[in-house]
C-alpha positions as CSV (number, residue, x, y, z in Angstrom):
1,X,-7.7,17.1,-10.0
2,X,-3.8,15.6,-9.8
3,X,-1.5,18.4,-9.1
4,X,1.2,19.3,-11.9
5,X,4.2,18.4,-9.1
6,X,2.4,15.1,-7.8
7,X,1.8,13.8,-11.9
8,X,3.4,10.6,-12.2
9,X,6.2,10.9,-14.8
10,X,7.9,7.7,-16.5
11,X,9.9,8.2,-19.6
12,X,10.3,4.4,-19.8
13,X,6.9,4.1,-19.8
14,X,6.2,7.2,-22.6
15,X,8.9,5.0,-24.6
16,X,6.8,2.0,-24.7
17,X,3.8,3.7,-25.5
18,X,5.6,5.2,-28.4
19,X,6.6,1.6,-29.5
20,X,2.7,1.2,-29.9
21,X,0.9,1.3,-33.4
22,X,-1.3,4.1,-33.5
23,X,-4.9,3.7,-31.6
24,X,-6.5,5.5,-34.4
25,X,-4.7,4.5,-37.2
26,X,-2.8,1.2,-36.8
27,X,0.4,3.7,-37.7
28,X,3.7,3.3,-37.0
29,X,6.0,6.2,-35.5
30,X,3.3,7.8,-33.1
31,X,3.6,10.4,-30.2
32,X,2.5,9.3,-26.7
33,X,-0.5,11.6,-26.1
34,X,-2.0,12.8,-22.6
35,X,-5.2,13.2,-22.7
36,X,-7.0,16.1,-23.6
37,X,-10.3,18.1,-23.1
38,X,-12.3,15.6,-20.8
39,X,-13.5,18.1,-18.3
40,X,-11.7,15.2,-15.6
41,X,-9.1,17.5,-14.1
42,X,-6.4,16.2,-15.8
43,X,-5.2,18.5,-18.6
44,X,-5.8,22.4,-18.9
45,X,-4.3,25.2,-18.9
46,X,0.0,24.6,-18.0
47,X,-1.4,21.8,-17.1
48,X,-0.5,18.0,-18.4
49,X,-1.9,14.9,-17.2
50,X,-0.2,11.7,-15.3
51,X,2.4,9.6,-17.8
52,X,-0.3,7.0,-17.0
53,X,-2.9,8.6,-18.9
54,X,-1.0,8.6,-22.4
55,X,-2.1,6.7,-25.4
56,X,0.1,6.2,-28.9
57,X,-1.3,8.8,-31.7
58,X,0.0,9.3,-35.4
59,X,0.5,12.6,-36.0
60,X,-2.4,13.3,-38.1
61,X,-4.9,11.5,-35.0
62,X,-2.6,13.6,-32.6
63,X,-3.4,16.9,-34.4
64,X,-7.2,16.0,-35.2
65,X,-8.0,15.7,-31.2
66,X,-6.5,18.8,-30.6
67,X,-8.6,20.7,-33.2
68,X,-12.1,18.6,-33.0
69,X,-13.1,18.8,-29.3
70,X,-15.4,15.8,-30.9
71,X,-12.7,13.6,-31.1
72,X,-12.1,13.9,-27.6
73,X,-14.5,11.5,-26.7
74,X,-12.2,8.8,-28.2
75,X,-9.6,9.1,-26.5
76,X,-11.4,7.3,-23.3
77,X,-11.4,3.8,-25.1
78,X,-8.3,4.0,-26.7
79,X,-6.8,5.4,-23.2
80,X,-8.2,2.1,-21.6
81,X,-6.7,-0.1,-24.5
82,X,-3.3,1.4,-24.2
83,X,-3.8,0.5,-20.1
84,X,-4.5,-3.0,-20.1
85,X,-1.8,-3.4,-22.7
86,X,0.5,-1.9,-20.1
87,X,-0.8,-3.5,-17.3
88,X,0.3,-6.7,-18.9
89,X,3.7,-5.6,-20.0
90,X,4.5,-4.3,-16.7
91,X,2.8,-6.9,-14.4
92,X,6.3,-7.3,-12.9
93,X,7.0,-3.9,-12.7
94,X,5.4,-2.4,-9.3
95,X,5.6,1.1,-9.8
96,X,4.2,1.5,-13.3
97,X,1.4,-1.2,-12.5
98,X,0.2,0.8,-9.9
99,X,-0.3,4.0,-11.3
100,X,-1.3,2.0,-14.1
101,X,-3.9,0.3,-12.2
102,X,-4.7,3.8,-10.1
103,X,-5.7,5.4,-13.9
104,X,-8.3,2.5,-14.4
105,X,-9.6,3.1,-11.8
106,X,-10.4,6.5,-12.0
107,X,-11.4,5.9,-15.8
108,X,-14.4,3.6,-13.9
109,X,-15.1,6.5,-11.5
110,X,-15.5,9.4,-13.8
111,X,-17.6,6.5,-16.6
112,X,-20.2,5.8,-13.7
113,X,-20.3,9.6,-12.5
C-alpha cells in the first residue's frame, strides 16, 4: 500500500494524460482516471492512487468502471498502455520516468502474484 502523503502527484503529467484519446473509446475530451477497485492497495476509501497510475477515460468509460466492478479488470491493460506511452514522452524527463517506471513495475509484481 502507497500512503495518501507519499502518492506521487504531477499535474503536468495528469495534463498529458488528458491530451490522450480515450483507452476505451478512442474519445476525445477524457478525464485522467486513477485506478479503481483492484484489491492492489492503491485506491479505497479517502484514498487515491499515485498520478502514475492514471489512464485517459471518456466520461461514459469513466462512469461505467465506477458502477461495474467487471470493468475493473480493464483498467490493468489500458493502465500499462497509457505507461509506455508516457515513458516515451517523458524519457528525458527524470522524475516522471521514474515513478513511471516504478508503476510498471509493480503492475509485473501484482500480475505474477
Amino acid at each position: 500500500m502507497i500512503a495518501k502523503s507519499k502518492a506521487w502527484r504531477s499535474e503536468r503529467y495528469l495534463a498529458w494524460v488528458r491530451s490522450l484519446p480515450c483507452c476505451m473509446t478512442g474519445e476525445e475530451g477524457c478525464q485522467a482516471h486513477h485506478v479503481i477497485g483492484l484489491n492492489w492497495g492503491l485506491s479505497g476509501w479517502g484514498m487515491k492512487a499515485p498520478d502514475s497510475f492514471v489512464m485517459p477515460l471518456s466520461p461514459y468509460a469513466h462512469g461505467m468502471v465506477h458502477k461495474h466492478a467487471e470493468w475493473q479488470w480493464w483498467q490493468i491493460e489500458w493502465l500499462k498502455q497509457t505507461i509506455r506511452q508516457g515513458m516515451t514522452v517523458f524519457a528525458s524527463d527524470a522524475e516522471v520516468y521514474e515513478q513511471l517506471d516504478h508503476a510498471m513495475a509493480f503492475i509485473a509484481a501484482k500480475e505474477a502474484a
